[in-house]
C-alpha positions as CSV (number, residue, x, y, z in Angstrom):
1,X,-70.2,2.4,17.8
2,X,-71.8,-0.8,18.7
3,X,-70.5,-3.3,21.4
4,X,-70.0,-5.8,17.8
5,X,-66.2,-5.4,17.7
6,X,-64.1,-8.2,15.0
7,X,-60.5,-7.8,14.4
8,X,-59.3,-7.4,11.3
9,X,-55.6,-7.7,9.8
10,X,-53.9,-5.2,8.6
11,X,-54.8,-5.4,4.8
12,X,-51.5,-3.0,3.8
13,X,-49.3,-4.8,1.2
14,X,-52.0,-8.2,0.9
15,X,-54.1,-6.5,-1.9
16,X,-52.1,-5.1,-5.2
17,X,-54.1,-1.6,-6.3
18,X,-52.8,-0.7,-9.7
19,X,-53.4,3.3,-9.1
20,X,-54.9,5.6,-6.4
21,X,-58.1,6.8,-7.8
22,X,-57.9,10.0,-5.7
23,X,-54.3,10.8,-7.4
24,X,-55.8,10.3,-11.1
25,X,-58.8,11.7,-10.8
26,X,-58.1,14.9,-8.7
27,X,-58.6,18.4,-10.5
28,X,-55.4,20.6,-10.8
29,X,-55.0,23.7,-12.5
30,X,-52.7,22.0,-15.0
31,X,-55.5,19.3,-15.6
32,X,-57.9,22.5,-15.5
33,X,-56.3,23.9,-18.6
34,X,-56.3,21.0,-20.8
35,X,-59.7,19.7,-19.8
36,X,-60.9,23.6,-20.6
37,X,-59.2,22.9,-24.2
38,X,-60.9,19.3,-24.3
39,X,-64.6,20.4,-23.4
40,X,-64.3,23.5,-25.7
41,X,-63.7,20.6,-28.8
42,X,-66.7,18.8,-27.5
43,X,-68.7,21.5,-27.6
44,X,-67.9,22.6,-31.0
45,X,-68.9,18.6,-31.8
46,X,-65.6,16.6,-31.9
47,X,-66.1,13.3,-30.3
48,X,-65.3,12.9,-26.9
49,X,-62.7,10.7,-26.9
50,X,-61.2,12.1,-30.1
51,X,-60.8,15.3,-28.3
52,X,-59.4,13.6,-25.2
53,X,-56.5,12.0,-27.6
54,X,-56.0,15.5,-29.3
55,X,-55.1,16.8,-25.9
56,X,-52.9,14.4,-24.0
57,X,-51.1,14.7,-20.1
58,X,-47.4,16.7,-20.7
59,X,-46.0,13.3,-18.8
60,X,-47.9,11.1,-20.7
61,X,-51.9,9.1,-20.9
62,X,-54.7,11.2,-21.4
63,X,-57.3,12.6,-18.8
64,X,-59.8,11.0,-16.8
65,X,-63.4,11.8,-17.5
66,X,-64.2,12.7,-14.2
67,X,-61.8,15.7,-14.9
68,X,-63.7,17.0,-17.5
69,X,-66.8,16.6,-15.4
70,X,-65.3,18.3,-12.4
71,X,-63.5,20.9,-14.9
72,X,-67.4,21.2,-16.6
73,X,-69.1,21.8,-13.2
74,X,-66.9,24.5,-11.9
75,X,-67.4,26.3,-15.4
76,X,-71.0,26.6,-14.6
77,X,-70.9,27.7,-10.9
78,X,-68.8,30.2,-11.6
79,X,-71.1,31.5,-14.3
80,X,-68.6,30.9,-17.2
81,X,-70.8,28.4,-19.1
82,X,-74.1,27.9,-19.3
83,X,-76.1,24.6,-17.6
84,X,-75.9,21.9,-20.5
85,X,-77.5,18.8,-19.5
86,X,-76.6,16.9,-23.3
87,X,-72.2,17.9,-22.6
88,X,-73.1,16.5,-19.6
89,X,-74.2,13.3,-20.4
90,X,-71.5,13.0,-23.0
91,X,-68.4,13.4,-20.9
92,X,-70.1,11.3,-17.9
93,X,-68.4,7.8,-16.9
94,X,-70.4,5.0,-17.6
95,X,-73.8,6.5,-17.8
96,X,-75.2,3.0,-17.8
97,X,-74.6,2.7,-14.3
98,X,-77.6,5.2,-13.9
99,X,-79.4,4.3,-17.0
100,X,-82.3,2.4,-14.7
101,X,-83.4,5.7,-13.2
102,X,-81.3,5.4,-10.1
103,X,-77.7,5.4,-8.9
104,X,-76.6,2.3,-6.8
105,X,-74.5,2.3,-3.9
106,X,-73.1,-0.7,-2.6
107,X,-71.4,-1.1,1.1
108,X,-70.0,-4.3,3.0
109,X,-70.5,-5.3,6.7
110,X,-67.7,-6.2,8.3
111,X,-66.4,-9.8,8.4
112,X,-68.6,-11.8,11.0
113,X,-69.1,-15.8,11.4
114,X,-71.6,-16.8,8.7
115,X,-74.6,-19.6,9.8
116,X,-74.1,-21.5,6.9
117,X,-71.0,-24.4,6.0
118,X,-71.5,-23.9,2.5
119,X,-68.7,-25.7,0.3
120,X,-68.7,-23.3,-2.4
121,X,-68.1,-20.8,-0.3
122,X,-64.3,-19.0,0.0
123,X,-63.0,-18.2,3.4
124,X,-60.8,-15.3,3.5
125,X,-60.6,-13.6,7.5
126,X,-60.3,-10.3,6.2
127,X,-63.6,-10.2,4.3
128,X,-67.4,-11.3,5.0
129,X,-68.5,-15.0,4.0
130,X,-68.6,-15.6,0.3
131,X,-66.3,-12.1,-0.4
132,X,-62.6,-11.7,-1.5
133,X,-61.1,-9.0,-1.2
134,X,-59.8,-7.7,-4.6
135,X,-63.7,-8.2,-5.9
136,X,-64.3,-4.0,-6.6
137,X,-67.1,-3.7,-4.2
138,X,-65.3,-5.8,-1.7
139,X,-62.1,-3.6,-2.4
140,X,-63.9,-0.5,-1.4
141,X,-65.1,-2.0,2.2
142,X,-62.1,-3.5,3.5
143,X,-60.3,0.1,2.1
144,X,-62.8,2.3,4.5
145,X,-62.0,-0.6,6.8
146,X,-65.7,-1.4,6.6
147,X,-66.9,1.3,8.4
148,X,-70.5,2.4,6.7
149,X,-70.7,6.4,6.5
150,X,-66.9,6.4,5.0
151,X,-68.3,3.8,2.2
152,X,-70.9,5.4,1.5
153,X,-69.9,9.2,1.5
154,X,-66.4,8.1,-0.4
155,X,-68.8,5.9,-3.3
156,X,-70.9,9.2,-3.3
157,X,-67.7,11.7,-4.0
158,X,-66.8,9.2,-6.9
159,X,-70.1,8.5,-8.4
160,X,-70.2,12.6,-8.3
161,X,-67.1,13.5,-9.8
162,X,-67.9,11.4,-13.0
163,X,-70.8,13.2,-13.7
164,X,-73.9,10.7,-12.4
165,X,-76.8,12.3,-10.3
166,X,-77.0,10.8,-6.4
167,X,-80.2,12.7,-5.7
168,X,-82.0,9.1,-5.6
169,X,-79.6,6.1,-4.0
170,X,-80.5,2.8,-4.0
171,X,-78.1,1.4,-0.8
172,X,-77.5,-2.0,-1.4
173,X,-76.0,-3.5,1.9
174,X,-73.5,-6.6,1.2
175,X,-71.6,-9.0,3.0
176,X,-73.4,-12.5,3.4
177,X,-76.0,-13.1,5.9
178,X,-77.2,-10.1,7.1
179,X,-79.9,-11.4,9.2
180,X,-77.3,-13.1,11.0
181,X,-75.4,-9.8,12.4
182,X,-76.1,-8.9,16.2
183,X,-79.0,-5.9,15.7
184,X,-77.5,-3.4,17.3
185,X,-74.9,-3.7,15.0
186,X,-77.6,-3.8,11.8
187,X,-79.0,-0.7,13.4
188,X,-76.0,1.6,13.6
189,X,-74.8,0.2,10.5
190,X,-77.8,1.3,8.3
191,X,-78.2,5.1,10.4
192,X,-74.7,5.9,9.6
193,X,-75.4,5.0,5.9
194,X,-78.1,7.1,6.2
195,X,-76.0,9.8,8.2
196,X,-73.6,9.8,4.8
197,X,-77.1,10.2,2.7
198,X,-77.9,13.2,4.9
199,X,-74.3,14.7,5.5
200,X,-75.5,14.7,9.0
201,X,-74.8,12.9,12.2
202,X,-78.4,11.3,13.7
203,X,-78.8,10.1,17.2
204,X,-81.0,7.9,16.0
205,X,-82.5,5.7,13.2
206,X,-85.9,7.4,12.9
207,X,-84.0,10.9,13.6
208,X,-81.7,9.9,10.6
209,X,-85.1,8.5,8.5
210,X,-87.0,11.9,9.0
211,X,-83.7,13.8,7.9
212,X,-83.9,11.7,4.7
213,X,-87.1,12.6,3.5
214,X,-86.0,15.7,2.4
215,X,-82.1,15.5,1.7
216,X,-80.2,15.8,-0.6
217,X,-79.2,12.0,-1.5
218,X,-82.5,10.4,-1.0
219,X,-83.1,6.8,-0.1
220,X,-85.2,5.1,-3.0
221,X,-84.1,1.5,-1.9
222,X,-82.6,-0.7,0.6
223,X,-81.0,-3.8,-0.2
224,X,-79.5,-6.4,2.1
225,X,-78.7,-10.3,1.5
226,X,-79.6,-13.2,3.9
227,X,-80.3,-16.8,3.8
228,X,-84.4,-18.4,3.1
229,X,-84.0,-19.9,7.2
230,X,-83.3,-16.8,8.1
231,X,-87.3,-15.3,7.1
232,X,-89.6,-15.3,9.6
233,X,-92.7,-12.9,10.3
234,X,-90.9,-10.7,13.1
235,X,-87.3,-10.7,11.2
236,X,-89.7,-8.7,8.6
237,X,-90.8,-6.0,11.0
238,X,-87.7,-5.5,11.9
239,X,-86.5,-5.2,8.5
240,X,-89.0,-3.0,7.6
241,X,-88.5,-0.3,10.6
242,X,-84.2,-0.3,9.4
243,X,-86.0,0.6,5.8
244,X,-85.6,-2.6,3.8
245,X,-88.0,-3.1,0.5
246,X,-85.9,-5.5,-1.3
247,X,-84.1,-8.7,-0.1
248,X,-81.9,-11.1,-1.7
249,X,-82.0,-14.5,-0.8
250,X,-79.3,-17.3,-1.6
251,X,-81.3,-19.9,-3.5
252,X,-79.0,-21.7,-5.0
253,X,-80.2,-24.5,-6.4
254,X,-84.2,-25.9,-6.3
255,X,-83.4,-29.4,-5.8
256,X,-83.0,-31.0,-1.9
257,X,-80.1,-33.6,-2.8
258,X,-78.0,-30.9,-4.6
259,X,-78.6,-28.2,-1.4
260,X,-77.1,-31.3,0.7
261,X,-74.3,-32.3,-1.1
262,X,-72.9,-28.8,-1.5
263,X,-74.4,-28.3,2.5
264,X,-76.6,-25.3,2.1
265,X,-78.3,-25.8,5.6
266,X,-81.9,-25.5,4.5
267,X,-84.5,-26.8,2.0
268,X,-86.2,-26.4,-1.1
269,X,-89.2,-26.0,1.0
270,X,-87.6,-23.0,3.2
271,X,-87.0,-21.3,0.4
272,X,-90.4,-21.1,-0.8
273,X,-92.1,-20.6,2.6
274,X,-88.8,-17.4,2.4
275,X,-90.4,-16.4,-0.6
276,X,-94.1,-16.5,0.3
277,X,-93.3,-14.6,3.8
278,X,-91.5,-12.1,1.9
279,X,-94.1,-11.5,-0.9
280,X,-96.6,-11.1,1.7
281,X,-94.9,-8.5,3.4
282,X,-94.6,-6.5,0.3
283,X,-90.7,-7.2,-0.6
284,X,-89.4,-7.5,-3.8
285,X,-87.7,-10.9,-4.1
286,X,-84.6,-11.1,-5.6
287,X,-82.9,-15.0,-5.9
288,X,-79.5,-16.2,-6.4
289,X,-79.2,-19.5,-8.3
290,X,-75.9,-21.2,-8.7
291,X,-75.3,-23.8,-11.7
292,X,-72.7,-26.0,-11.8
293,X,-72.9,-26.5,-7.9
294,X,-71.2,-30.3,-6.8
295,X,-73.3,-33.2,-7.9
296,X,-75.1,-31.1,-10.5
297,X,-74.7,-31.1,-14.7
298,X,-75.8,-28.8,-17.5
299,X,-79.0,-30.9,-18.1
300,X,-79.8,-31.2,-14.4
301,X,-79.4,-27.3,-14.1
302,X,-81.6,-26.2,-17.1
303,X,-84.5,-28.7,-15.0
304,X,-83.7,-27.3,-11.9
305,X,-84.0,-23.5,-13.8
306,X,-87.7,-24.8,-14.6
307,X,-88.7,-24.6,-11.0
308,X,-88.3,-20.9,-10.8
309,X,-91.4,-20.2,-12.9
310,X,-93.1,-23.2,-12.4
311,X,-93.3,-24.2,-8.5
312,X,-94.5,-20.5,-6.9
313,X,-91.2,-18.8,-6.6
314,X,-91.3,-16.5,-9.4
315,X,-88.5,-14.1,-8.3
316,X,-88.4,-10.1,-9.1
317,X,-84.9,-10.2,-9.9
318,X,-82.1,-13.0,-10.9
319,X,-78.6,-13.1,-10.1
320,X,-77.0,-16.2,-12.1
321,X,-74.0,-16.9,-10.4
322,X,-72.4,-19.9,-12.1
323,X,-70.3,-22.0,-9.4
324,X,-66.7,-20.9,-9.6
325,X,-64.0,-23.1,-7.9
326,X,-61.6,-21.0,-5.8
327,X,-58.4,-22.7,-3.5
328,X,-59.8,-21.4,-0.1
329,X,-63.4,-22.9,-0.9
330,X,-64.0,-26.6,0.6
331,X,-65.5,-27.1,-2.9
332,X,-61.5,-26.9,-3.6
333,X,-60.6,-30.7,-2.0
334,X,-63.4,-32.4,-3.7
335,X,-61.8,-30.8,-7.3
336,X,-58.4,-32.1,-6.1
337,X,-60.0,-35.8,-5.8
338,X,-61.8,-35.7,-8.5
339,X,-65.0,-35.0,-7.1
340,X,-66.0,-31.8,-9.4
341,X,-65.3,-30.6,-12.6
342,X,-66.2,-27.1,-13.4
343,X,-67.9,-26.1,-16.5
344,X,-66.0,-25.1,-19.4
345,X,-66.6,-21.8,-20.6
346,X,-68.3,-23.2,-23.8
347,X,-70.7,-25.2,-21.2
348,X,-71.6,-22.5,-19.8
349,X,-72.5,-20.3,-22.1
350,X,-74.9,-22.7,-24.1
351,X,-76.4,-23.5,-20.5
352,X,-77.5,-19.6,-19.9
353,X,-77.9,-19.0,-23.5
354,X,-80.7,-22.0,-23.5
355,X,-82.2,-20.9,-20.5
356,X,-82.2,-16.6,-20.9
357,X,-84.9,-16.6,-23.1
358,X,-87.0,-18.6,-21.1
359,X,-87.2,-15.8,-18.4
360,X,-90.6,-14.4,-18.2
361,X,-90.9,-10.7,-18.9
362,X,-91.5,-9.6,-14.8
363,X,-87.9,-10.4,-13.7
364,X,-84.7,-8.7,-13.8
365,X,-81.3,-11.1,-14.6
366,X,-79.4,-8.1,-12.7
367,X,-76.1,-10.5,-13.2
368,X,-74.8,-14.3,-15.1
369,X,-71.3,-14.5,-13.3
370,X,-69.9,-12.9,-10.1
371,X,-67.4,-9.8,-10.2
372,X,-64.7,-12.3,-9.2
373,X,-61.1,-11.5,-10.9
374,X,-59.9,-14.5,-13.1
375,X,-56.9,-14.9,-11.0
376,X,-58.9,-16.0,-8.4
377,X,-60.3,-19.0,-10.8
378,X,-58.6,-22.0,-10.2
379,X,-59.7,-24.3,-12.7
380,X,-63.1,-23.8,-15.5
381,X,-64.5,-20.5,-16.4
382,X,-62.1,-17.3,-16.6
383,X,-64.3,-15.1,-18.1
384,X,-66.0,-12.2,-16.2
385,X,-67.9,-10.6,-20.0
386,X,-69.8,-13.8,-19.6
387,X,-73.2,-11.3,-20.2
388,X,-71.8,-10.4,-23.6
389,X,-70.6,-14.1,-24.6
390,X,-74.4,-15.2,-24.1
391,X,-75.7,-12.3,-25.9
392,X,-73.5,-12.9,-28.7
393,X,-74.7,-16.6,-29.0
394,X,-78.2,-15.6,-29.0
395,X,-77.7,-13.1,-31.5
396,X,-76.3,-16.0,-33.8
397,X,-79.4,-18.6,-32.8
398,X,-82.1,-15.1,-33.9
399,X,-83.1,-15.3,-30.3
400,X,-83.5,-12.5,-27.4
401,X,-84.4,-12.3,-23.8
402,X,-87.3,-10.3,-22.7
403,X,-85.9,-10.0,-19.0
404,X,-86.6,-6.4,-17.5
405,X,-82.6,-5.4,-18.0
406,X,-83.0,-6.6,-22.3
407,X,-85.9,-4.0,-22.4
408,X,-85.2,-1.1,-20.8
409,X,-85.8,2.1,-22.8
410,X,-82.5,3.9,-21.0
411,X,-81.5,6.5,-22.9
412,X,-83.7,5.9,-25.9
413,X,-86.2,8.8,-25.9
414,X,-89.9,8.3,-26.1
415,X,-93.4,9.8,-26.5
416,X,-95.3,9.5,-23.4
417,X,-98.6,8.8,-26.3
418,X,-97.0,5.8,-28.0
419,X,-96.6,3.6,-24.6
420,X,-98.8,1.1,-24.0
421,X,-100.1,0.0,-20.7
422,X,-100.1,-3.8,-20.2
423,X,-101.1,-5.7,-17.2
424,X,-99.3,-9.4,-17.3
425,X,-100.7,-11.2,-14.5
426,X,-98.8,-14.6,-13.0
427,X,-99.2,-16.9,-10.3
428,X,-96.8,-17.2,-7.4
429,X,-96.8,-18.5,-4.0
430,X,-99.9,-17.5,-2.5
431,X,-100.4,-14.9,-4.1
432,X,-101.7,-13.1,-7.4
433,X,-99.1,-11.0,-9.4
434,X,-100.4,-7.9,-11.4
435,X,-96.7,-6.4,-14.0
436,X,-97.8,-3.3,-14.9
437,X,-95.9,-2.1,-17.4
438,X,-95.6,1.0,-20.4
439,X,-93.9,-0.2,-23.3
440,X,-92.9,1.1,-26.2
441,X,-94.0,0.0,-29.7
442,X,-90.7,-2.1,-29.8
443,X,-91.6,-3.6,-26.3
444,X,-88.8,-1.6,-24.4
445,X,-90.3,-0.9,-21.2
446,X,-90.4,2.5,-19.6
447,X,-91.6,1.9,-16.4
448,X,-93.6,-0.9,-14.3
449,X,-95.2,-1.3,-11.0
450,X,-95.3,-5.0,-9.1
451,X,-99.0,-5.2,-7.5
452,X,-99.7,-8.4,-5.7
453,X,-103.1,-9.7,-4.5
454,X,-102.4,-12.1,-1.3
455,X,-104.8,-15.3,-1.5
456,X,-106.1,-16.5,1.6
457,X,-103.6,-19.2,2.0
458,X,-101.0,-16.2,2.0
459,X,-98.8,-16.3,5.4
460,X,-100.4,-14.2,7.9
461,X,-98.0,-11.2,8.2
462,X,-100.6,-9.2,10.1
463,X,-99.2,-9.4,13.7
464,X,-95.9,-8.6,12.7
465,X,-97.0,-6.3,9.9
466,X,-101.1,-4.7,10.7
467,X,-100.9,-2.2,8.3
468,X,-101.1,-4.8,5.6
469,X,-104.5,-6.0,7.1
470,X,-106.5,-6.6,3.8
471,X,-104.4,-4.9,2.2
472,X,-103.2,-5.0,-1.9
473,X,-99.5,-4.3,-2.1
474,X,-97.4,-2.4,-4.3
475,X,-94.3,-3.9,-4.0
476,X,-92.3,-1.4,-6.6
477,X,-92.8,1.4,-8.7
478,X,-89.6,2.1,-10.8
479,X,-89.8,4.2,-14.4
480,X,-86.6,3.7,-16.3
481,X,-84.1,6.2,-17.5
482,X,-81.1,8.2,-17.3
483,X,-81.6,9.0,-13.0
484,X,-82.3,12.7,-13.3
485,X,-81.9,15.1,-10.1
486,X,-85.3,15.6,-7.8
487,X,-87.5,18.3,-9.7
488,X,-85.4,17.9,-13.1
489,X,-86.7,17.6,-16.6
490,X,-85.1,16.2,-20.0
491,X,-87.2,16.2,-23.1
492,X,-87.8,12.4,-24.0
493,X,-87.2,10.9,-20.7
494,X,-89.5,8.6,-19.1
495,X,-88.7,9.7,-15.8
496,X,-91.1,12.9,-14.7
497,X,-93.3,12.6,-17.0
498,X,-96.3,10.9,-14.7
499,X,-95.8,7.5,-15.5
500,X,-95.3,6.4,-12.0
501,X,-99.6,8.3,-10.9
502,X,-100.8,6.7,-13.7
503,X,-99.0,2.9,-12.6
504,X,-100.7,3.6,-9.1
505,X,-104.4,4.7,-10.3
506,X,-104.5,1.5,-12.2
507,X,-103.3,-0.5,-9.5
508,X,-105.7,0.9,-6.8
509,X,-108.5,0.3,-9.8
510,X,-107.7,-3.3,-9.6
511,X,-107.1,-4.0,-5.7
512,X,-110.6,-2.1,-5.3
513,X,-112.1,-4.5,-7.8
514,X,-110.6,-7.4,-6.5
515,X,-112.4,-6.5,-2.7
516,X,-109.3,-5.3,-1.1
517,X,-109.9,-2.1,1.1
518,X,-106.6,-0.8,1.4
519,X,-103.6,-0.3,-0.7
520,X,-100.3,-1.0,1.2
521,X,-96.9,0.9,-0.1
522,X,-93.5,-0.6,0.7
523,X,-92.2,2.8,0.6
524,X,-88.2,2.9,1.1
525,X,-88.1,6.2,3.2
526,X,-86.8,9.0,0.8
527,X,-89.5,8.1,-1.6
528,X,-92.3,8.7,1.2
529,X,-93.2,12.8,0.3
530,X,-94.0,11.3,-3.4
531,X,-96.5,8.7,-2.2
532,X,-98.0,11.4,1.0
533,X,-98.6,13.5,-2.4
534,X,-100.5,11.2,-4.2
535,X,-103.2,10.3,-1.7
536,X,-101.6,7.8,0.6
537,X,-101.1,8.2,4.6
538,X,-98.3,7.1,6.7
539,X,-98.9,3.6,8.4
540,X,-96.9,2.0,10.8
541,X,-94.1,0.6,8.2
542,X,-95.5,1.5,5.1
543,X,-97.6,3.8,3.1
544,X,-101.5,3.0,2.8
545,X,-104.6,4.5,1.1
546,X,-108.3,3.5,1.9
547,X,-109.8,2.0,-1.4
């Protein structure tokens, strides 16, 4: 453990849990029996939740799917049943959570003083910047008391005993500015994450990266959040050797007088430079932007949404997180005086119904409104089905969003010979962007790759970063689908079917055309034996092949 020590009170009795999730959803031999009754229905082709009803608890409520997955697997070790991949998928828990070909697992820091005096922001002592504590990811930190291998090897046992695959984890590392923490504290926080991927203790974070290679929860991503004045050539080296490939970056709004009203602490201008440094180092970019911040209105925020596209920024990824007015933000005594009015929810969801469709085809909208419970809300916008409000009113205007999440294939099987390979190619910051991407002949996309041809007014990285002298980058592969275990196969699924060789061919085709000589991977480190298989050579912090 780290020198970085910060007290925290004693949570017990502050946060009301409704039920223990390891008393519901623990296996006993009572629960055995019935779930034995309930997966024999299911298998004989009842529906699944018909057959859960037919079979209820003696005390009462019906049983947990996670039961009937745990029930399901023990059935086939012991050699009672058969493998069957489509039960499976039936009786899992919200298969959409692994729907985009990998399983997420979020963790939080622990609560740490924050660089920025934002007034939006709530305060709450027991939780990171920005965080309350009865938010569900939140919840599950300031349970394990924040420490990393518990989060991760407790979201693990959960994600497990509902029936989802965590052969390939995305770790997405919350809790404000990340950037910000002391680094010896970053460092042992993302090797004991790792140590919970490997079920292994490492002495130290290269040990615990070589270890992941080959285990048995491989790392396909690591997240973390920080502000745009927080990006700097060096703070990406050292981001890159703790296994980053995607950051997220609190935007917020495009427009200068806005950022100083609501008092971000940096520019419009940082941002972009942010965004240009991390595009050159081969991240993928995600951006937060906030409507409804102090001083802004619906028409000012659909202008401000413009400047995404149109000024170089061009994100990978969207999080829409509407401004929600809370009693221990500051944002709270300007609302008292009259200062601020939030949005209705009617507002609000003709703002991001106007806007949605305007999002180009390369980016992700991964969210449109913070996990925040409504209790929370002090005044404006309850609702937390926001997504499904917007999606409705489009559906009434005949309108749709072509954002990456509105066209992924997920569970929809396809024909490797009907996709279509199309290269959209875009402009951002310094940079030229090549979305390569298989569609279907409905346009839902199977899988993409983000190749991006610095210009020579690109920051110079190469200090920091040499193995991305004149270099192309490939700054993501993903191919969408139900995530299915390392070496498995499932008729119709877009994963394993060599989508991903083909993305890369294509890209190296056009880097070599375009007069690069290298071809630079920002590989996250479980996904390394997969590119060392297909030609490319281990660099200093990422994968590279001569062109």
């Amino acid at each position: 453990m780290p020198p970085l020590v910060v007290d925290i009170p004693d949570p017990s009795g502050m946060i009301p849990i409704a039920m223990d999730w390891e008393d519901t959803h623990t296996l006993s031999p009572d629960r055995e029996e019935i779930a034995r009754q309930v997966l024999e229905a299911i298998r004989g082709g009842m529906d699944v939740l018909r057959a859960i009803r037919r079979h209820p608890l003696p005390g009462g409520g019906y049983l947990p799917k996670s039961i009937l997955v745990q029930t399901y697997q023990l059935l086939v070790e012991s050699g009672e049943w058969p493998p069957d991949d489509t039960l499976l998928r039936r009786i899992r828990m919200k298969p959409v959570r692994t729907l985009s070909g990998v399983t997420t697992v979020t963790v939080l820091t622990k609560p740490y003083p924050c660089p920025g005096r934002c007034i939006f922001c709530p305060t709450d002592t027991r939780m990171p910047k920005s965080y309350l504590p009865d938010e569900p990811g939140a919840m599950r930190g300031l349970q394990n008391d924040f420490d990393p291998y518990l989060q991760v090897e407790s979201r693990l046992r959960s994600l497990q005993a509902t029936g989802h695959p965590t052969d390939k984890v995305e770790l997405l590392i919350l809790g404000g500015t990340f950037t910000a923490y002391r680094r010896d504290y970053q460092e042992w926080f993302v090797r004991r994450c790792f140590d919970a991927l490997n079920e292994t203790e490492s002495s130290t974070l290269e040990e615990a990266h070589q270890r992941n290679e080959t285990a048995a929860h491989r790392n396909v991503g690591l997240v973390i959040e920080t502000r745009p004045d927080e990006i700097t050539p060096a703070e990406l080296a050292w981001l890159r050797r703790l296994g980053v490939t995607k950051v997220q970056l609190g935007a917020q709004s495009l427009n200068d007088r806005i950022l100083l009203l609501n008092q971000r602490g940096h520019t419009v201008e940082q941002t972009l430079r942010a965004c240009a440094l991390l595009r050159a180092g081969g991240f993928k970019i995600v951006l937060h932007w906030m409507p409804n911040l102090l001083g802004a209105t619906p028409d000012s925020d659909r202008e401000d949404f413009l400047h995404l596209w149109n000024d170089g920024f061009a994100p990978d990824e969207l999080k829409i997180y509407p401004c929600q007015l809370l009693a221990n933000a500051d944002l709270y005594a300007y609302w008292q005086r009259g200062e601020y009015t939030p949005y209705t929810t009617e507002e609000l969801v003709n703002l991001i119904a106007d806007i949605k469709p305007t999002v180009p085809e390369y980016c992700r909208i991964n969210r449109v409104i913070r996990d925040i419970p409504s209790t929370n809300v002090v005044d404006g916008n309850r609702r937390t089905s926001l997504r499904q409000d917007i999606l409705e009113e489009l559906a009434r205007r005949g309108q749709r969003c072509r954002c990456i999440r509105c066209r992924e294939v997920r569970a929809t099987p396809i024909l490797s010979q009907a996709l279509t390979l199309r290269d959209t190619t875009y402009s951002a910051a310094f940079a030229e962007e090549h979305f390569l991407q298989f569609v279907t002949p409905e346009d839902r996309i199977a899988g993409y790759l983000r190749l991006s041809l610095p210009s020579p007014q690109a920051p110079d990285v190469t200090s920091s970063l040499p193995d991305l002298k004149n270099a192309a980058l490939i700054r993501e592969v993903h191919v969408y689908g139900q995530s299915l275990p390392v070496g498995s196969e499932l008729p119709g699924a877009a994963q394993h079917i060599g989508l991903g060789t083909q993305l890369l061919n294509h890209a190296a085709e056009i880097a070599r055309s375009r007069g690069f000589t290298r071809l630079a991977v920002i590989a996250a480190v479980g996904t390394r034996l997969y590119y060392l298989s297909r030609g490319f050579e281990r660099g200093e912090l990422y994968m590279v092949q001569t062109l």
